[in-house]
C-alpha positions in Angstrom: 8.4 47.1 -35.7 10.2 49.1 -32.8 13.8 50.7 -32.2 14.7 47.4 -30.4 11.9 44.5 -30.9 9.3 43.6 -33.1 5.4 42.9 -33.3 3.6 40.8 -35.9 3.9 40.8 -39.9 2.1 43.4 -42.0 1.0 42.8 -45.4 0.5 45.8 -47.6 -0.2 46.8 -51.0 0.4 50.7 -52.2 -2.1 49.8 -55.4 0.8 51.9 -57.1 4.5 51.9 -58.9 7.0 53.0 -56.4 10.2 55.0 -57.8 13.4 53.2 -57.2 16.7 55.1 -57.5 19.6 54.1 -58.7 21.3 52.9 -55.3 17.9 51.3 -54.2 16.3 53.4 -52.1 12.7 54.5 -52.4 10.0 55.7 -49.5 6.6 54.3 -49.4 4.1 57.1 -47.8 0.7 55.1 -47.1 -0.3 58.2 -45.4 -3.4 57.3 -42.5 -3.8 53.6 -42.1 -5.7 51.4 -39.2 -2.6 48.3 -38.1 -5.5 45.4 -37.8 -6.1 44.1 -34.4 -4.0 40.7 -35.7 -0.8 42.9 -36.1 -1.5 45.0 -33.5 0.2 44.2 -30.1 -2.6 44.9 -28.1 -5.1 42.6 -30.2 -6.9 45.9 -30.5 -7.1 48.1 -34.4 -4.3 51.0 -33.9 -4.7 54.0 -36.2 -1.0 55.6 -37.5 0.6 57.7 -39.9 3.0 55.6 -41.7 6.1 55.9 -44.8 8.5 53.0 -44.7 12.0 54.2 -46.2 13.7 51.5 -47.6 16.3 50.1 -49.4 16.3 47.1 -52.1 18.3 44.6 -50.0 21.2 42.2 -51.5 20.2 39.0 -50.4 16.5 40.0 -52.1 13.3 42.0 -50.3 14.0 45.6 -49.1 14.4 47.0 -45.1 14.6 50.1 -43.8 13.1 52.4 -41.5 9.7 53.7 -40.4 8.6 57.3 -40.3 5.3 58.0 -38.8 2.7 59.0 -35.7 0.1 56.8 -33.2 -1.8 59.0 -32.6 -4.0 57.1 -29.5 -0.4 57.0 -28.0 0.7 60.3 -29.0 3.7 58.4 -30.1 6.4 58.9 -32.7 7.8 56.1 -34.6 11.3 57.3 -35.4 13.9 54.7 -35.0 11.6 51.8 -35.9 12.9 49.2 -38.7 11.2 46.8 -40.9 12.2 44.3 -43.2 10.1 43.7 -46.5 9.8 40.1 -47.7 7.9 38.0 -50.5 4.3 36.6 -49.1 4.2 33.1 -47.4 0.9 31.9 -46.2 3.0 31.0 -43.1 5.5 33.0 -41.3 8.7 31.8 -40.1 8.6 33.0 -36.4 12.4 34.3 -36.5 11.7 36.7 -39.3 14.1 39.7 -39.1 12.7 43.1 -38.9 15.6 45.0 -40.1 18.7 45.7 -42.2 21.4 43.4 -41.1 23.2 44.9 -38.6 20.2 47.3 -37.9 18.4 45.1 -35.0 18.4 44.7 -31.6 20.9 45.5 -29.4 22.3 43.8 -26.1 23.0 45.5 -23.4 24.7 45.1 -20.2 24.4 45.9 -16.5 24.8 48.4 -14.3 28.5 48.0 -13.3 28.9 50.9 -11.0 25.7 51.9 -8.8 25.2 56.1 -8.0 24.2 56.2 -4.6 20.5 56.0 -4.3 18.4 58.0 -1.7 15.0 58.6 -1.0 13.4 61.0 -3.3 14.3 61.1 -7.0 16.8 59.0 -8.2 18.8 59.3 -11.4 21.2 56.4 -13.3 22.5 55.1 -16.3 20.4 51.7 -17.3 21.3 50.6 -20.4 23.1 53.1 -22.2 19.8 55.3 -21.7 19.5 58.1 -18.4 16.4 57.0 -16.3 15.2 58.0 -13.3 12.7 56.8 -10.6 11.3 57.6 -6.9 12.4 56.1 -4.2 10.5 55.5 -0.7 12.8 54.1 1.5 11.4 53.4 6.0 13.4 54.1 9.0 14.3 49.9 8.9 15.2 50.1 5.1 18.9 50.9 6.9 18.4 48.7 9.6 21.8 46.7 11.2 19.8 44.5 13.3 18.7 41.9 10.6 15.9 43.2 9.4 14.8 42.8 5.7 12.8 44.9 4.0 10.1 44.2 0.9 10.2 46.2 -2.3 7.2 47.0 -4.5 8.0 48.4 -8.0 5.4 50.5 -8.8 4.5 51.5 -12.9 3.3 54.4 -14.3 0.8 54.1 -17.4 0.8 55.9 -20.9 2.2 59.3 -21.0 2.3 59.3 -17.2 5.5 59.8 -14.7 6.4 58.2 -11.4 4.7 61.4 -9.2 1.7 60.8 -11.2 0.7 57.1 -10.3 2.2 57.5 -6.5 -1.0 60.1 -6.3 -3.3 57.8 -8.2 -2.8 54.8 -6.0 -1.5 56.2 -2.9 1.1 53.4 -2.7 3.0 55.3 -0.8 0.7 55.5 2.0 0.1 51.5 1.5 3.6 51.0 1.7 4.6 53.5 4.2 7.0 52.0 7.2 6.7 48.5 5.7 8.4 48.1 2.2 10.7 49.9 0.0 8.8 51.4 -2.5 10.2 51.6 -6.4 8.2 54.1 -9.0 10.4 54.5 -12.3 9.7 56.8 -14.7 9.9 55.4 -18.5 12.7 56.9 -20.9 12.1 60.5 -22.0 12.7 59.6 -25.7 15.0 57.4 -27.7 16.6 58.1 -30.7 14.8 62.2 -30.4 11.2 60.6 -29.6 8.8 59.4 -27.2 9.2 55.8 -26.9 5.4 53.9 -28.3 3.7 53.1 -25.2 6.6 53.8 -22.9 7.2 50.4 -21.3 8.7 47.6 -23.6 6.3 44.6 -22.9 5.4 44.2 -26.6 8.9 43.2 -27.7 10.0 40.0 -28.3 13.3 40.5 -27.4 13.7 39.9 -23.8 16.2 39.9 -21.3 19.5 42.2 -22.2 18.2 42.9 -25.3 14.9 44.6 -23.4 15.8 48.4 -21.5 12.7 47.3 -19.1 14.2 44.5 -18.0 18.1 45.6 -17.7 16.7 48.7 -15.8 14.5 46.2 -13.0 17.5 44.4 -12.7 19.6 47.0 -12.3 17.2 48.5 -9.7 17.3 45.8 -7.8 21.1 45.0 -7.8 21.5 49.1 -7.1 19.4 48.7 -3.7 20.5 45.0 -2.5 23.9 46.7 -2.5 22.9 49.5 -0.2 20.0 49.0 1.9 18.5 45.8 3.6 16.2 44.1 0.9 14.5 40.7 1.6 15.2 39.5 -2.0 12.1 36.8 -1.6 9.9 39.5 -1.0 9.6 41.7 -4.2 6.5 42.6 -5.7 5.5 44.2 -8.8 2.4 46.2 -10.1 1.1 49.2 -12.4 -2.0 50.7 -13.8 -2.7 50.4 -18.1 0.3 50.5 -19.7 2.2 49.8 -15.9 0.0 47.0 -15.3 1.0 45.6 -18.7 4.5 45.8 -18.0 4.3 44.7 -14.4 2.5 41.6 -16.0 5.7 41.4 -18.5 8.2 41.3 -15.7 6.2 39.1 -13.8 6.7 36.4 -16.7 9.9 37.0 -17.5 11.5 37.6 -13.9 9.6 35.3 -12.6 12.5 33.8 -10.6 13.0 36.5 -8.8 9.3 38.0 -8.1 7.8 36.9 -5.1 3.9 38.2 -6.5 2.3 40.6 -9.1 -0.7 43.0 -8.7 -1.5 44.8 -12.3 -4.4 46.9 -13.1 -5.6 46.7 -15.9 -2.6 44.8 -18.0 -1.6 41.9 -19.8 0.4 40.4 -21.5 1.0 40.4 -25.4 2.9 37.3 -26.3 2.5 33.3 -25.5 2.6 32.8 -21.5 5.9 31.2 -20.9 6.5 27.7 -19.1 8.1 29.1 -15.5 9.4 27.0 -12.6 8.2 29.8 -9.9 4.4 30.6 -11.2 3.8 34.1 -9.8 0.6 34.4 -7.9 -1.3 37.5 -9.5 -4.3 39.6 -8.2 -5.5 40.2 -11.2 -7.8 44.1 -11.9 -9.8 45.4 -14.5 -12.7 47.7 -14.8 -15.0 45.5 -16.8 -16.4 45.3 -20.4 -15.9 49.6 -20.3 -12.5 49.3 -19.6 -10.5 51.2 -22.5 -8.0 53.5 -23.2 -6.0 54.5 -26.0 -8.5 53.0 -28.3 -7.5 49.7 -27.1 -9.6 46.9 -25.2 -8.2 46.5 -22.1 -11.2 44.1 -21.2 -10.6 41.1 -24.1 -6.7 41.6 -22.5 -7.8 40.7 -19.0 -9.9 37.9 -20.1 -6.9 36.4 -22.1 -4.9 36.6 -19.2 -7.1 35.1 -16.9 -7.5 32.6 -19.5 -3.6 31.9 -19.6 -3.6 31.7 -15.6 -6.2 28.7 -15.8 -4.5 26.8 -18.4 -0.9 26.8 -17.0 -2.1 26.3 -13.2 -1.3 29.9 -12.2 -2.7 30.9 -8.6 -4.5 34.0 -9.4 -7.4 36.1 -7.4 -9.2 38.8 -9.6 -10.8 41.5 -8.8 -13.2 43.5 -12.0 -14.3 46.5 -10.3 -16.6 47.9 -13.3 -15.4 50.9 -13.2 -13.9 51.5 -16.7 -10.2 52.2 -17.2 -9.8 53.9 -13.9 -7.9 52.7 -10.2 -10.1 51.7 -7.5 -10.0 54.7 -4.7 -7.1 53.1 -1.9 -7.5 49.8 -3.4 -3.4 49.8 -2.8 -4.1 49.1 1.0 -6.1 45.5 -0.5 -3.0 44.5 -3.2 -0.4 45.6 0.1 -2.5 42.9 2.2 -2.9 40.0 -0.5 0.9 40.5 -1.8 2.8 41.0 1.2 1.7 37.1 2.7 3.8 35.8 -0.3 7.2 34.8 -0.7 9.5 33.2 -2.9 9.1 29.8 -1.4 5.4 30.3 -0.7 3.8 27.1 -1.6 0.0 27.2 -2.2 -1.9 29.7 -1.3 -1.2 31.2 2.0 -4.9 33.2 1.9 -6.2 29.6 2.2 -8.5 30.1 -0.8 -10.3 33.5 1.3 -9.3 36.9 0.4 -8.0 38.9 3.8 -10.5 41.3 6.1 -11.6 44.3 3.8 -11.5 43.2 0.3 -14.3 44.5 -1.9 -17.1 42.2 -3.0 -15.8 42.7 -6.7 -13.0 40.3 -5.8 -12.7 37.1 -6.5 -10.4 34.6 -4.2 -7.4 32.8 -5.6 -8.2 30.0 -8.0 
């Protein structure tokens, strides 16, 4: 469980009474533990520290808060819920995973936008303070018509905005021909470090996911002040980025023009989209792994999930482990930018443009 989602069922056993006091309440410490790779979100075994402190609930089972440490994400698990039930062989898939009145929360909006300039931006998304660079060309304030693209850049895994501009050197890629967007993820929730910064493993989606609220918010923010070509916006991110560019690329899929992740995925059942988002697709191969979690088994389901729904996808497996292709920005800049909302087909005609690396593969 998270402060604002959920991942799959656990079953436990302590192999020991637990004390129960008199208004309910007891704590269940089960110390070190390994979250199998079938509850994990990543598909991957995830090591953590864990005590569940519950309460016996009216209605029957007990549901409470988690107390514990990942240590492969260096992440703290306050604020997490969970909701204890009896064992069915099969799982209703709207199980609760809190107290009533304890779950998710829905958000709204950004109402009033701060004025955004290039540089560091800050703003209120969601009830939570983020903030994000901001590369904006000369034609970004253009009168004359002109109408700029915008590629959202994300960090990965205990990374920041200034980080993953330097690993990728977007903002040379992007320099004098699109607005360039690099949040950073929330500095903590609730006193601690969000687990793997971006939200892509919820299942709550929409206003009920601070990811998505913030994207949209973004993008209403700059519409309003500069001059963006809203057909034209692109998404992409490296490891924990590229898993939530891939997220926002499914689930803002009317409204993302084409995605580029590095080393992503995504962690729940690909959903049935009017506007399938081409993808160029990267990964470093059987070696690529981080975190203790397989980021090769995640590109394989993806591509998987792009040949059963009929996605147009080109990928590229570099080999080179869980790491980002030296200026391979200036190859995702070329193969992105020739798409548009009402791109039909592929407009690479089935080729990959002048310069691509051998390791790619064109658009299936």
């Amino acid at each position: 469980a998270n402060p604002s989602g959920d991942v799959d069922p656990i079953a436990f056993a302590t192999g020991k009474d637990i004390a129960i006091a008199a208004d309910g309440t007891f704590s269940i410490g089960l110390g070190d533990v390994v979250v199998p790779a079938m509850a994990s979100p990543t598909g991957t075994p995830v090591p953590a520290k864990l005590t569940f402190v519950a309460k016996i609930a009216p209605e029957g089972g007990f549901c409470g808060s988690i107390e514990g440490f990942v240590p492969d994400f260096k992440a703290d698990l306050k604020g997490s819920t969970f909701r204890g039930v009896k064992w069915t062989a099969t799982i209703p898939s709207d199980y609760a995973v809190s107290c009533p009145g304890a779950g998710a929360v829905v958000y709204e909006g950004i109402k009033a936008c701060p004025k955004l300039t290039a540089g560091n931006n800050a703003m209120k998304s969601a009830i939570f303070d983020r903030s994000f660079e901001l590369y904006l060309p000369a034609a970004a304030t253009a009168t004359d018509g002109t109408k700029l693209p915008v590629v959202f850049l994300y960090h990965g895994n205990t990374g920041n905005a200034l980080g993953i501009i330097k690993e990728t050197a977007w903002d040379t890629a992007a320099a004098g021909k699109a607005i360039l967007v690099v949040p950073n993820t929330t500095a903590s929730v609730d006193g601690s470090k969000p687990v793997l910064d971006w939200r892509f493993a919820e299942k709550v989606f929409d206003l009920n996911n601070r990811e998505l609220v913030f994207f949209d918010d973004l993008r209403k923010c700059l519409a309003e002040q500069y001059a963006v070509d809203a057909k034209r916006i692109y998404v992409t991110g490296m490891s924990a980025g590229g898993l939530m560019s891939t997220f926002l690329a499914a689930n803002r899929s009317e409204v993302i023009a084409a995605a580029a992740p590095l080393s992503g995925g995504y962690l729940h059942d690909w959903p049935s989209t009017t506007h399938k988002v081409p993808f160029l697709y990267t990964w470093g191969g059987a070696g690529d792994e981080a975190y203790g979690q397989d980021f090769n088994k995640l590109a394989l389901a993806i591509l998987a999930s792009f040949k059963a729904v009929g996605q147009l996808h080109a990928d590229c497996n570099h080999g080179l482990g869980h790491e980002i292709p030296v200026k391979f920005s200036v190859q995702q800049w070329d193969w992105l930018s020739a798409f548009t909302l009402d791109t039909k087909g592929d407009p690479h005609a089935g080729k990959l443009p002048a310069g691509f690396p051998t390791w790619c593969t064109p658009a299936l």
